[in-house]
Structures are given as C-alpha cells and as structure tokens.
C-alpha positions in Angstrom: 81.4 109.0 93.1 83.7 111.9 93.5 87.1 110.7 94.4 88.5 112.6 97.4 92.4 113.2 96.9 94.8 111.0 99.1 98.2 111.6 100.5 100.7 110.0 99.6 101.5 108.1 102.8 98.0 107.0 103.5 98.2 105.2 99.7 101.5 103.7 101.0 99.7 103.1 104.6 96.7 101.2 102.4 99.4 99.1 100.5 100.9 97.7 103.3 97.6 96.8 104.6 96.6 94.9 101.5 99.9 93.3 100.8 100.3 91.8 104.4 96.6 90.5 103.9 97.4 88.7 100.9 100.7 87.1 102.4 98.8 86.3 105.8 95.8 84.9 103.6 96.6 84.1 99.8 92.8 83.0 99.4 92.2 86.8 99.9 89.4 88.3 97.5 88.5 91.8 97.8 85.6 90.7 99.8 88.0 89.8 102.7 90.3 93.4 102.4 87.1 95.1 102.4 85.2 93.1 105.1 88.3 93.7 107.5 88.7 97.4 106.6 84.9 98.2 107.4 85.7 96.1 110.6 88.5 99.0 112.1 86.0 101.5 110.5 82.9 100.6 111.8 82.9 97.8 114.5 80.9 95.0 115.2 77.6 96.6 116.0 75.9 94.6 113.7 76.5 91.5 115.6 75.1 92.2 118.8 71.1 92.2 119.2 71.2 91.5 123.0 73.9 89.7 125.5 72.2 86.3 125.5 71.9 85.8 121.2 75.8 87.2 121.7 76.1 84.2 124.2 73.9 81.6 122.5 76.0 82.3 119.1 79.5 82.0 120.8 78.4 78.6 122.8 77.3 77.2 119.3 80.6 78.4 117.8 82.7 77.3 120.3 80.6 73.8 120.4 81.2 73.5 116.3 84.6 74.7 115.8 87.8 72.2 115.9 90.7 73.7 117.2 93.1 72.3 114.3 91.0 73.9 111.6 91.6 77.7 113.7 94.3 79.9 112.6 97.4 79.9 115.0 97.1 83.4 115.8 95.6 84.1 119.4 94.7 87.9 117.7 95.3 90.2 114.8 94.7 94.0 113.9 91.8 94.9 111.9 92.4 96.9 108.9 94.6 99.2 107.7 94.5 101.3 111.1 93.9 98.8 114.1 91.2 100.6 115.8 89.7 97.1 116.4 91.6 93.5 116.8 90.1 90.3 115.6 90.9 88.2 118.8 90.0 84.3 118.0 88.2 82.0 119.9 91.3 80.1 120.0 91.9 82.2 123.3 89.0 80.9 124.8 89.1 77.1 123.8 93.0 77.1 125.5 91.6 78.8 128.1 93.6 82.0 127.6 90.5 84.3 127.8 87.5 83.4 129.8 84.1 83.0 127.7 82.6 85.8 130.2 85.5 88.0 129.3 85.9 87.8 125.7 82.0 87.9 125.3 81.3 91.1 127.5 84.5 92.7 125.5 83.4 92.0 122.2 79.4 93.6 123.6 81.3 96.3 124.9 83.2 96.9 121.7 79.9 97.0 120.0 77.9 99.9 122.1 81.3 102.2 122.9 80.1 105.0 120.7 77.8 106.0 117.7 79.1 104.6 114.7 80.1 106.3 111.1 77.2 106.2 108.9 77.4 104.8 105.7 77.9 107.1 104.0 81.2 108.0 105.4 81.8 104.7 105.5 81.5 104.4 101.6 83.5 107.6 101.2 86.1 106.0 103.0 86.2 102.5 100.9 86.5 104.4 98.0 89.3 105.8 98.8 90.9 102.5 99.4 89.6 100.9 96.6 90.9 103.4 94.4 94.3 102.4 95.9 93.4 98.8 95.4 92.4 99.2 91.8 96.2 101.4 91.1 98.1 98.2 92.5 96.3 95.9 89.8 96.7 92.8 92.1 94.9 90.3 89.6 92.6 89.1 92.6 90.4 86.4 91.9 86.8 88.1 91.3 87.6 91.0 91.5 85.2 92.7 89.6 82.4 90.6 90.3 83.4 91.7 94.2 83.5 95.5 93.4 80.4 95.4 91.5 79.3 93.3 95.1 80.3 95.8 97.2 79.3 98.7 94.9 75.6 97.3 94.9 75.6 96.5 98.8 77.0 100.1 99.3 74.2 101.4 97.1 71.5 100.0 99.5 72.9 101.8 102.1 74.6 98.8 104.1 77.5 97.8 104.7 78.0 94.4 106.6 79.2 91.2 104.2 80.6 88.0 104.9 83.9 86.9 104.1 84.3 85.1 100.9 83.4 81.5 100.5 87.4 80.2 100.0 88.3 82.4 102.4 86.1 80.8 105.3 86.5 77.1 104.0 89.9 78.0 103.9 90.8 79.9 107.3 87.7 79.1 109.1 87.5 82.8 110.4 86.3 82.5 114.2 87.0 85.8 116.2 85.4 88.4 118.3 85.6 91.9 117.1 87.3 94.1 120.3 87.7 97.8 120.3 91.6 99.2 120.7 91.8 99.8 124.3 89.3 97.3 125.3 91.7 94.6 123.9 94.8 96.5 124.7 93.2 96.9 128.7 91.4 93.6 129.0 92.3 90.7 126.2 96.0 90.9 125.5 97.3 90.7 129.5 95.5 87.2 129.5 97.1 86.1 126.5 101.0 87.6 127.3 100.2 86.0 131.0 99.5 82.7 129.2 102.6 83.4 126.6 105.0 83.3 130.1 
C-alpha cells in the first residue's frame, strides 16, 4: 500500500501514544496499540446489536468480574487522539456511574454518526504502523501481529480482541464512550465521587 507522507508532529504525536501504552501496559503487543487506535478511529459500533444483548453482556460482565483483578483507573483516552475514552466498569461496581448511565452512553457512543469505512481506516493504521515499525520497539510478536492485522485488514474488517497476555494480564473491562458524551455525562459522576 502506498504510504501517504506524515508530518513531522503527527509521527511525534503517534510516539507518545505508543510509548505511554507500553509504560501503562508493558504486556503491550501490537495487537493492543492497534486495537486501541481503531477504538478513537472508529468507535464501538461493533458491539452494540440492540440495547438489551448491550444489557445482558454488561450484567454478565459485571456478575464475572472481581474488582481486585480491574485496573485502578476509573477511565482512560483511547488512542493517540482521544476522540473516545475507555471508561471501566470499575465506575459502576463502586457505584460511581449508574449501570443505566454508563450502558445508554456507551449505546449512544455507538450510533452518534456513520463511521469511517475501512478503508480509511486501513489508510490510517498504516500510517501509524509505519511509525511503529521506525521506532523498532522489539515487541513481542510483532510480526506475527502485523501479518494479523495485515490479513484481517485484507478481509475488509477491522474489529480484534486484545492480545491474550494482555487480557490475562489487565483484565480489560470498559465501555467505549464518545468525547463529549463522556466529557457531558461520565466524568461529573466520577470527579463528584473524587470530592
């Protein structure tokens, strides 16, 4: 594929992206930097059949997951621009977000607008893997990810999990929220709890 050229800053912009993820999550493959770039890219559309599997899904979740094994964070950006946060349902098993709240935020997230397609997607992630592959990181698979990713792309999809050390590791349990959804609706209940 026909690499598109890059400023400089967006390079730098993708660099701080990737070396934050690695310090927040040393288990990080290329799986997990790609999976939480197409999340600020594209959303969680993909998640969201109807409101009651969105429901269903979240009640077993909630049901499964042990508190201890969650990360400590209450929410983090997505990506290397933030257009979406990851917002954990930490918030809702301290009782920091509503279910109801947190659910109809994450459905609303999902159906805002008409996402990219995939093919802008992939010209996109190959823009920032050609930054990833320049900072020769020595991640663990990494070419057996990028061929992965380069195969899944070729389908025409783009939705992956995160990598298997990367879930046993961080146990990964969040709701994808658009920008000013979260900004609006998510983080007032969590700074009101913070008080």
């Amino acid at each position: 594929m026909l690499m598109l050229p890059m400023s400089m800053s967006a390079e730098k912009t993708i660099e701080k992206f990737v070396k934050k993820q690695i310090k927040a999550y040393p288990k990080t493959r290329l799986l997990d930097i790609y999976k939480s770039c197409f999340q600020d890219y594209m959303g969680a559309e993909h998640l969201v059949s109807d409101y009651y599997s969105a429901k269903d899904y979240l009640d077993e979740e909630l049901i499964a997951t042990r508190l201890e094994d969650l990360q400590s964070w209450s929410y983090e950006p997505c990506g290397i621009n933030g257009n979406y946060f990851r917002v954990s349902i930490r918030t809702v098993m301290e009782g920091t977000v509503p279910e109801e709240v947190l659910l109809n935020a994450f459905i609303r997230s999902a159906t805002a607008e008409k996402r990219p397609s995939v093919n802008e997607w992939n010209e996109q992630w190959q823009r920032i893997i050609g930054t990833i592959d320049r900072m020769q990181l020595q991640l663990p698979n990494y070419s057996e990810d990028k061929d992965f990713l380069e195969s899944v792309l070729a389908m025409g999809k783009y939705v992956i999990s995160h990598s298997p050390d990367y879930r046993e590791t961080y146990h990964p349990h969040y709701r994808i929220i658009k920008r000013d959804i979260f900004e609006q609706e998510i983080m007032p209940l969590i700074l009101e709890k913070q008080k």
